[in-house]
DOFI-318661 format. One record per residue (C-alpha): z, y, x; residue in three letters; residue number from 0. Coordinates in steps of 0.2 Angstrom, whole numbers, plus 2048, in hexadecimal, padded with zeros to 3 digits. Example, Ala and Ser with C-alpha at 12.3 -4.5 7.8 and 13.67 -1.06 7.14 Angstrom:
BEGIN
<<827, 7EA, 83E>, 'ala', 0> <<824, 7FB, 844>, 'ser', 1> 
This chain:
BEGIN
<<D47, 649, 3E9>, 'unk', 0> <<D39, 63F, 3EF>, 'unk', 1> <<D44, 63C, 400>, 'unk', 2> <<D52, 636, 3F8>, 'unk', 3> <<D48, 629, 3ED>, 'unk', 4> <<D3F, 622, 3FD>, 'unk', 5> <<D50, 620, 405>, 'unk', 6> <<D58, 618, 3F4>, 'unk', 7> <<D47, 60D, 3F5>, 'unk', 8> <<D49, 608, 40A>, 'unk', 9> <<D5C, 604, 404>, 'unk', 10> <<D59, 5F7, 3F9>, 'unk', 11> <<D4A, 5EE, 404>, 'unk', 12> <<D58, 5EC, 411>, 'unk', 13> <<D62, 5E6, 405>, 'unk', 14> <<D56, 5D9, 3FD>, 'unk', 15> <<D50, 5D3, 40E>, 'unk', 16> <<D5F, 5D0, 414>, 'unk', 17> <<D65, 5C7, 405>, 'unk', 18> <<D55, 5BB, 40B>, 'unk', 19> <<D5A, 5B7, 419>, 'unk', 20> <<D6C, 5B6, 416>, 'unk', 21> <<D69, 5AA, 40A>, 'unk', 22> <<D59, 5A0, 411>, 'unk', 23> <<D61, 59E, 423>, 'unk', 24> <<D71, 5A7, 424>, 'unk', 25> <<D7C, 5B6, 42B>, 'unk', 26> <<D7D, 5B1, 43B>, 'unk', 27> <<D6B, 5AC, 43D>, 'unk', 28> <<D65, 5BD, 438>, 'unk', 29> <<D61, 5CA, 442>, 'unk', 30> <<D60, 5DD, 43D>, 'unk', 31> <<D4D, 5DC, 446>, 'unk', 32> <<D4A, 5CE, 43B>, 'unk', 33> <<D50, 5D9, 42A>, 'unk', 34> <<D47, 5E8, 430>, 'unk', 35> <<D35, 5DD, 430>, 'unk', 36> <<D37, 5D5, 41F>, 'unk', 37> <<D3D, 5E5, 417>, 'unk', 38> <<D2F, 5EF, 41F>, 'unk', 39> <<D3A, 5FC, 426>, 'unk', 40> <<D3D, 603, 437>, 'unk', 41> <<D4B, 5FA, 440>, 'unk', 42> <<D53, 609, 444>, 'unk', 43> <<D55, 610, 430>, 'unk', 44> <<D63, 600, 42E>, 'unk', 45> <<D6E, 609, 43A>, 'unk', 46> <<D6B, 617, 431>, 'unk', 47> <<D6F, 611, 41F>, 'unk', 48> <<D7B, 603, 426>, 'unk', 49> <<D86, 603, 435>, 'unk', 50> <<D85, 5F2, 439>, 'unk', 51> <<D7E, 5E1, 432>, 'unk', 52> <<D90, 5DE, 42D>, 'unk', 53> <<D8F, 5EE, 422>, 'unk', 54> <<D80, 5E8, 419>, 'unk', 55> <<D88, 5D5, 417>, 'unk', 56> <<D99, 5DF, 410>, 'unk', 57> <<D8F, 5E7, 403>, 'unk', 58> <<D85, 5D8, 3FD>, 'unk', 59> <<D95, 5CE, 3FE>, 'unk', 60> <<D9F, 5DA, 3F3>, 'unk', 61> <<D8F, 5DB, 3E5>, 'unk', 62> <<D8F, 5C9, 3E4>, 'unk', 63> <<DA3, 5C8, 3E5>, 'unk', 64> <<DA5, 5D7, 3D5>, 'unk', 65> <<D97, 5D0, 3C9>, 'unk', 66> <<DA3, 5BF, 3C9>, 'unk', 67> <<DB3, 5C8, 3C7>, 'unk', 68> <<DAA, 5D5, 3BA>, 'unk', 69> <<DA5, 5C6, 3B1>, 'unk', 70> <<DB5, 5BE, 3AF>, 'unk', 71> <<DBE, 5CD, 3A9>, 'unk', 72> <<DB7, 5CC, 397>, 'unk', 73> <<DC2, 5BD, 394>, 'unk', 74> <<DD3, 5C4, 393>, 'unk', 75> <<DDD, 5BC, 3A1>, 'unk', 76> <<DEF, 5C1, 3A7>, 'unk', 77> <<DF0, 5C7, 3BA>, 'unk', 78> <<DF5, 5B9, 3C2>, 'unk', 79> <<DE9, 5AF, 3B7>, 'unk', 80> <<DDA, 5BB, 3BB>, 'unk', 81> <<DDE, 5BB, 3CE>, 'unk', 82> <<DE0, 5A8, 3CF>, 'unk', 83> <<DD0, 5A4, 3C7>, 'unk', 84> <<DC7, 5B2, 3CE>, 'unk', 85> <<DCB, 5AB, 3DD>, 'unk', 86> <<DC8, 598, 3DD>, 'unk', 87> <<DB8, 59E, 3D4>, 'unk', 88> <<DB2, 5A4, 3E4>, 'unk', 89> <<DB9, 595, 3EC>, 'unk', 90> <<DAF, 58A, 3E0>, 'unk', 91> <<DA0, 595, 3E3>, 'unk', 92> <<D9F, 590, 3F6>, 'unk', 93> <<D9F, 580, 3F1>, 'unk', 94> <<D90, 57E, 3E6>, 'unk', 95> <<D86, 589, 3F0>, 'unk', 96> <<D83, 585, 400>, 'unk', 97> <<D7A, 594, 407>, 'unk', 98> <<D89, 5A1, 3FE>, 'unk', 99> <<D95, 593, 405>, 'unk', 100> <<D8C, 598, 419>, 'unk', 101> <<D8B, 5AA, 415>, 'unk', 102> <<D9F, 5AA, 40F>, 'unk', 103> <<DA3, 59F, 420>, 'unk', 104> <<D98, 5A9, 42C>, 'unk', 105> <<D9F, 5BD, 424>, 'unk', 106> <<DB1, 5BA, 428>, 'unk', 107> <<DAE, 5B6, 43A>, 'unk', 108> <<DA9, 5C9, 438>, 'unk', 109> <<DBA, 5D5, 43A>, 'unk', 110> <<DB3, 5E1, 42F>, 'unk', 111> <<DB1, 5D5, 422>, 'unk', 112> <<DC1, 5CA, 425>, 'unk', 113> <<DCC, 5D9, 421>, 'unk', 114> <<DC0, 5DE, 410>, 'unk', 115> <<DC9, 5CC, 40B>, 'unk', 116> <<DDB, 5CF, 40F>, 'unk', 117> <<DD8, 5E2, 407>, 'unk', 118> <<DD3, 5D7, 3F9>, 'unk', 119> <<DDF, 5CB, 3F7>, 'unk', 120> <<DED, 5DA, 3F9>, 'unk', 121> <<DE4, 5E6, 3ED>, 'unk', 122> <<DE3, 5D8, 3DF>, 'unk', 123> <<DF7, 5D4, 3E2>, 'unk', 124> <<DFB, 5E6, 3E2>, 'unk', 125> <<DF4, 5E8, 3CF>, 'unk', 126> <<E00, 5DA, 3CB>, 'unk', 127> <<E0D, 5E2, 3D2>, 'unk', 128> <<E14, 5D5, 3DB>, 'unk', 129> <<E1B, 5DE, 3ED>, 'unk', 130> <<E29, 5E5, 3E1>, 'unk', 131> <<E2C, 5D0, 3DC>, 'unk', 132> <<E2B, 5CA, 3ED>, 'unk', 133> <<E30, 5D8, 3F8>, 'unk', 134> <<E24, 5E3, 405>, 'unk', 135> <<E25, 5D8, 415>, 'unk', 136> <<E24, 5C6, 40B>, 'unk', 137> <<E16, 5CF, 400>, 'unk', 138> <<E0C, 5D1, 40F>, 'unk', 139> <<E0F, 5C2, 416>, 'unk', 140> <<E09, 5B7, 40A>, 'unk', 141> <<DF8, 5C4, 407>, 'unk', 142> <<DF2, 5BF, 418>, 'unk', 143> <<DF8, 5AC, 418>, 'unk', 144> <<DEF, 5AC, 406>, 'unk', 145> <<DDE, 5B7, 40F>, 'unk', 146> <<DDF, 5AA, 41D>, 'unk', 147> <<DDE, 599, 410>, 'unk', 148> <<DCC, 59A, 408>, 'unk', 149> <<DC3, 59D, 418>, 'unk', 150> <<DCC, 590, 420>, 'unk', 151> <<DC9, 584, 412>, 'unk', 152> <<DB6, 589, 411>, 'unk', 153> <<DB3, 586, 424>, 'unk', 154> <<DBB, 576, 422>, 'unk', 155> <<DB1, 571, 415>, 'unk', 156> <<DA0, 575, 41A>, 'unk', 157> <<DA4, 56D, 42D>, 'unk', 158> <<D9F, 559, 42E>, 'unk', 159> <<DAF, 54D, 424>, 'unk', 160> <<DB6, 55E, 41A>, 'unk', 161> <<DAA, 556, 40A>, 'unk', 162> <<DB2, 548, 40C>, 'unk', 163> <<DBF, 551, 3FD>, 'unk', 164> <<DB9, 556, 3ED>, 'unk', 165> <<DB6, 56A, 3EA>, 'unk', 166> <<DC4, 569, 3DD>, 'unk', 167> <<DD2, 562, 3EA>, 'unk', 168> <<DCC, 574, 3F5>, 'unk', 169> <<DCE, 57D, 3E5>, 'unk', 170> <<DE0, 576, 3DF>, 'unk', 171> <<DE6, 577, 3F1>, 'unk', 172> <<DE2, 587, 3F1>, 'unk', 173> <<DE7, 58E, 3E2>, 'unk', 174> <<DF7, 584, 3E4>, 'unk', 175> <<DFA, 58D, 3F6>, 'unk', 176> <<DF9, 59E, 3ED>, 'unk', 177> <<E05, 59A, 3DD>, 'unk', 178> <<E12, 595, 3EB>, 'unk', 179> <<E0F, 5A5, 3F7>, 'unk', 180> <<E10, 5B1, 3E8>, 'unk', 181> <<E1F, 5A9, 3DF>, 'unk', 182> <<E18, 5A8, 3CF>, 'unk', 183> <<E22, 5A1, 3C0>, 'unk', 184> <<E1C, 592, 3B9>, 'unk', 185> <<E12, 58E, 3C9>, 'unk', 186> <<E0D, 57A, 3C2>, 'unk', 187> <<E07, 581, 3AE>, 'unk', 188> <<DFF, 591, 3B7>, 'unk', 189> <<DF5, 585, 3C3>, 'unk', 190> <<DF0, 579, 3B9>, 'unk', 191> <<DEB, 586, 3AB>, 'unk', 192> <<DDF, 58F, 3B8>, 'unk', 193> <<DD7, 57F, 3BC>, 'unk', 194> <<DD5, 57A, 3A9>, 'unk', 195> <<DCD, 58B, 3A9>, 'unk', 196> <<DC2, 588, 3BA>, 'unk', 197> <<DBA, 57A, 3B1>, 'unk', 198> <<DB3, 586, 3A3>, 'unk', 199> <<DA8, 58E, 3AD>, 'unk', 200> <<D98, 58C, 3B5>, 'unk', 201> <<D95, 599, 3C6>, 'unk', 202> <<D89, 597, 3D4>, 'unk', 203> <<D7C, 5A1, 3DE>, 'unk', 204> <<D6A, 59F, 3DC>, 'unk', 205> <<D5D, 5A8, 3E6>, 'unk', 206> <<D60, 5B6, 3F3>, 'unk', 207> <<D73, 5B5, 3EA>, 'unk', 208> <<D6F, 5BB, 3DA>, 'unk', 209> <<D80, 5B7, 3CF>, 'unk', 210> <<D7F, 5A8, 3C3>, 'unk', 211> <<D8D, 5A5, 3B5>, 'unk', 212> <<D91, 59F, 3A5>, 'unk', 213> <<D9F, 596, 39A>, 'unk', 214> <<D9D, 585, 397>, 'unk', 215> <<DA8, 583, 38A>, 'unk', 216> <<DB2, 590, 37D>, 'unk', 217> 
């Protein structure tokens, strides 16, 4: 017993130190020497509780990416409504924090975590049953074009002249790309509902990536 909670314990000091880091000087920056030092543990136990720095970035990734989708859930949106805001929240997220913005851009280089997000975007279309709308080969199609958008949009952004546009041009672009991939019906009253609905909320990621959010407005 007293094993298990020591290894439960060495765990979660890799995972808070390299939550530092990730935040305070990003993915790429860090090495798994460096996150062995600050946690106190031997390098060699991250191979062993990790496969890779990619495996530990997947996992704080997901933590942060489920405590914003958890949260929206209590606010009884339809599917498409749910995957379109849940989405450009994460879009909007990169934007008003730099440092989750850098981790974000720096993760998807990764193949590991590049197909976590097109598993994402295909798992959240599945719900909503939209292959039997659109047909398996289209369905696929527009999963990857859509998993390909945000990353592209992100990089662009965070290089020199992307700033030049607003966040909110990034996030109708984008959400407006989606509506037209997935054939939804009403696409002009859905998107410019979701936006409405954007602008109701608050979301950002203070220190080391701990999840901030609230409603602005009923």
């Amino acid at each position: 017993m007293a094993q298990y909670e020591k290894g439960i314990e060495t765990k979660r000091l890799l995972l808070q130190a390299s939550r530092e880091l990730f935040y305070r000087q990003g993915y790429e920056q860090t090495t798994t020497r460096q996150i062995a030092e600050k946690s106190g543990t031997n390098l060699g136990l991250i191979k062993y509780y990790f496969e890779s720095k990619a495996d530990i970035a997947l996992l704080i990734y997901l933590e942060i990416r489920n405590a914003f989708s958890g949260w929206l859930q209590q606010f009884g949106y339809t599917v498409p409504q749910m995957y379109l805001i849940d989405s450009a929240l994460e879009l909007r997220l990169c934007f008003n924090s730099p440092p989750f913005g850098r981790f974000y851009d720096q993760i998807y280089k990764e193949p590991k975590l590049r197909a976590l997000f097109q598993s994402k975007v295909l798992d959240s279309l599945h719900m909503s049953s939209r292959v039997n709308a659109m047909g398996a080969e289209y369905f696929t199609f527009a999963c990857l074009s859509i998993s390909a958008i945000k990353p592209a949009l992100v990089s662009f952004y965070l290089n020199p002249g992307g700033e030049k546009y607003s966040p909110d041009s990034y996030i109708r672009y984008y959400m407006a790309q989606q509506i037209h991939y997935l054939q939804y019906e009403n696409p002009q009253e859905l998107l410019e509902f979701c936006l409405q609905e954007l602008t109701k909320y608050y979301f950002d990621a203070a220190d080391n990536f701990a999840p901030v959010m609230s409603r602005l407005v009923p």
